[in-house]
C-alpha positions as CSV (number, residue, x, y, z in Angstrom):
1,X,-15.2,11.2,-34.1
2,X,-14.2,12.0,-30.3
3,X,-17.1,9.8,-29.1
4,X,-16.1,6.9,-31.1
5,X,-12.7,7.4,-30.2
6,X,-13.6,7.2,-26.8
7,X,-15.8,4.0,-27.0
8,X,-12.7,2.4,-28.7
9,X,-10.4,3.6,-25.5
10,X,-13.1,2.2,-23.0
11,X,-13.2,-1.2,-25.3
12,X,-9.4,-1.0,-24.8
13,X,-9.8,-1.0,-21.1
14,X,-12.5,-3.1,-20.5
15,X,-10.0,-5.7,-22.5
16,X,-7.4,-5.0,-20.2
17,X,-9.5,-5.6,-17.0
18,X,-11.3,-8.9,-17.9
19,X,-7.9,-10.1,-19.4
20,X,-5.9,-9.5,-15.8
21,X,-9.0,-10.3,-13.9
22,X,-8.6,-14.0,-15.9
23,X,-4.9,-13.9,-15.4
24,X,-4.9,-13.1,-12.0
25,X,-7.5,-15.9,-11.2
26,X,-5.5,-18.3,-13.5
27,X,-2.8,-17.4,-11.5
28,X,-4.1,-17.9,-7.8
29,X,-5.1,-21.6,-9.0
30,X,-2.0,-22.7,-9.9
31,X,-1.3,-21.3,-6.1
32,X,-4.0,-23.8,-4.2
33,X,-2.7,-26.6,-6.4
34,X,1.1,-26.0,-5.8
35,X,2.3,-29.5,-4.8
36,X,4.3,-28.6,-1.5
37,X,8.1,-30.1,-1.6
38,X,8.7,-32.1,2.1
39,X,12.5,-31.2,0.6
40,X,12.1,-27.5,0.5
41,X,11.8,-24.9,3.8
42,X,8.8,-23.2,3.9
43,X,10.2,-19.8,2.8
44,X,11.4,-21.8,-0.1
45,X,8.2,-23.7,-0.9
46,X,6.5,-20.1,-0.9
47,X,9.0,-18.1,-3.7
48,X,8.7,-22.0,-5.6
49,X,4.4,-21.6,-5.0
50,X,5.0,-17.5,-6.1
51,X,7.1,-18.3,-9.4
52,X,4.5,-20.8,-10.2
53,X,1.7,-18.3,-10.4
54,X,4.4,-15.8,-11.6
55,X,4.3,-17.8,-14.6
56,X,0.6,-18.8,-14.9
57,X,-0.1,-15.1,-14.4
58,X,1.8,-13.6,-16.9
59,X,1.1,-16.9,-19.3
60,X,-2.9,-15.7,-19.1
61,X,-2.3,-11.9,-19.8
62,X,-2.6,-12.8,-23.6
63,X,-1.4,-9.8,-26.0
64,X,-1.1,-7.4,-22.8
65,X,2.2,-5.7,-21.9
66,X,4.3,-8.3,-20.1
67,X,7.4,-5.7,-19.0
68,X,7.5,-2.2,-17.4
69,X,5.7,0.2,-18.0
70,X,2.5,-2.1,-18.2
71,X,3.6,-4.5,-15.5
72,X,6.5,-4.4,-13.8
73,X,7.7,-7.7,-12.6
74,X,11.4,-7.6,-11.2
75,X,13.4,-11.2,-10.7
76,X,13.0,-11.4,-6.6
77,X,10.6,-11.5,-4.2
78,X,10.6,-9.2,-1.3
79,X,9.0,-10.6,1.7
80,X,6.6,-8.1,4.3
81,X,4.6,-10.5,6.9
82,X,3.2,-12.9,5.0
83,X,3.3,-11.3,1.6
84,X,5.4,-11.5,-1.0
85,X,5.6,-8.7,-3.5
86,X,7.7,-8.5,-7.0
87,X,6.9,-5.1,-8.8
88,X,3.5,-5.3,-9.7
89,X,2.6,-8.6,-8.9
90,X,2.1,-9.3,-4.8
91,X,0.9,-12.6,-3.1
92,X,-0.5,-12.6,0.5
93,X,-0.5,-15.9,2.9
94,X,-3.5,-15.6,5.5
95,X,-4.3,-18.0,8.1
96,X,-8.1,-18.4,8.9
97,X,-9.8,-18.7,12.4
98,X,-9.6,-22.3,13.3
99,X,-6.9,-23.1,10.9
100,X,-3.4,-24.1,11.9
101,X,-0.4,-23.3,10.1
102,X,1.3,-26.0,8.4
103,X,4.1,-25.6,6.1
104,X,2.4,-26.7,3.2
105,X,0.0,-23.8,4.0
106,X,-3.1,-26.4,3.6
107,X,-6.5,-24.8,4.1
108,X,-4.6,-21.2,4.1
109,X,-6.3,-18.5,1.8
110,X,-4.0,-16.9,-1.4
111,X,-4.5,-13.4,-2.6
112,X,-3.0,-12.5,-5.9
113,X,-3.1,-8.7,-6.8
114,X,-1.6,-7.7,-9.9
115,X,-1.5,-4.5,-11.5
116,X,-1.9,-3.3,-15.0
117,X,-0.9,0.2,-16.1
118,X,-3.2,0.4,-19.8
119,X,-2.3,3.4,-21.6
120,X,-5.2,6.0,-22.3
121,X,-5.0,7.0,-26.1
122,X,-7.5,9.4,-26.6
123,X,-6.5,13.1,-24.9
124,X,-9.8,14.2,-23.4
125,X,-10.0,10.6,-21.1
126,X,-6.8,11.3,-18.7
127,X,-8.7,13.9,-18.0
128,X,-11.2,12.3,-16.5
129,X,-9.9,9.1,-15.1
130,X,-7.5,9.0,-12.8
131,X,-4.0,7.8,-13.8
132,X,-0.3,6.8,-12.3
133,X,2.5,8.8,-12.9
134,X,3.0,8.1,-16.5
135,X,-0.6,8.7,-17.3
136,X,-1.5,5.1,-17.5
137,X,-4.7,4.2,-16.0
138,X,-4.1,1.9,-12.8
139,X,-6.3,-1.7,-13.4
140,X,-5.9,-3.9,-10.4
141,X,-7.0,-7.0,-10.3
142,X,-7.5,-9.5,-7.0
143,X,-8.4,-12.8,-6.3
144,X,-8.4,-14.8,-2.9
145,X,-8.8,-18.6,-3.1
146,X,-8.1,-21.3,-0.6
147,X,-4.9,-23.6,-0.9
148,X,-6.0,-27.5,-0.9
């Protein structure tokens, strides 16, 4: 029974991964093809580009938990560098070698990281995996793409 059990809770994870792994990449797409507003600043076209695959993101994470504890996804942005982080969700601007930096952020790469906290029903696997403070394994999921 405890091996089943723990084939089901694996099943359960491996869900969770590919299904953020999808979102994540579902949400870095609708990032490259962000259709930059000549009306907007740039700080402005960034949080516009962020929402946009704020909302593509959590569109694509299908049946998952969409609100804290799984994923915690506050209202602002807060803005480090060039990366803009809301709860569990972050998006980085990078400018290649050879690239120059334009407000529409043309030719620039976008990383979206999100992270999923899955819960772990069976009692032996916390043991074994490692888990967050609520004893929720961690699945992070990252995809880099370049913005056209």
């Amino acid at each position: 029974m405890l091996v089943l059990l723990g084939i089901i809770q694996f099943g359960l994870i491996f869900n969770a991964y590919v299904t953020m792994t999808n979102a994540a990449r579902e949400g870095a797409r609708v990032g490259t093809i962000y259709v930059h507003d000549r009306l907007l600043s740039k700080d402005q076209n960034d949080v516009a580009r962020n929402e946009a695959i704020r909302a593509a993101l959590t569109g694509s994470m299908n049946l998952l938990g969409k609100s804290s504890p799984y994923f915690a996804n506050s209202g602002t942005w807060t803005k480090s560098g060039q990366t803009y982080t809301t709860g569990d969700l972050s998006v980085t601007y990078a400018i290649p070698s050879g690239v120059v930096d334009t407000d529409s952020r043309e030719a620039q790469t976008l990383t979206v990281r999100a992270t999923y906290h899955q819960d772990l029903i069976v009692p032996i696997i916390p043991s074994l995996l490692p888990t967050d403070g609520g004893g929720r394994l961690r699945l992070v999921s990252e995809v880099t793409m370049v913005i056209n």
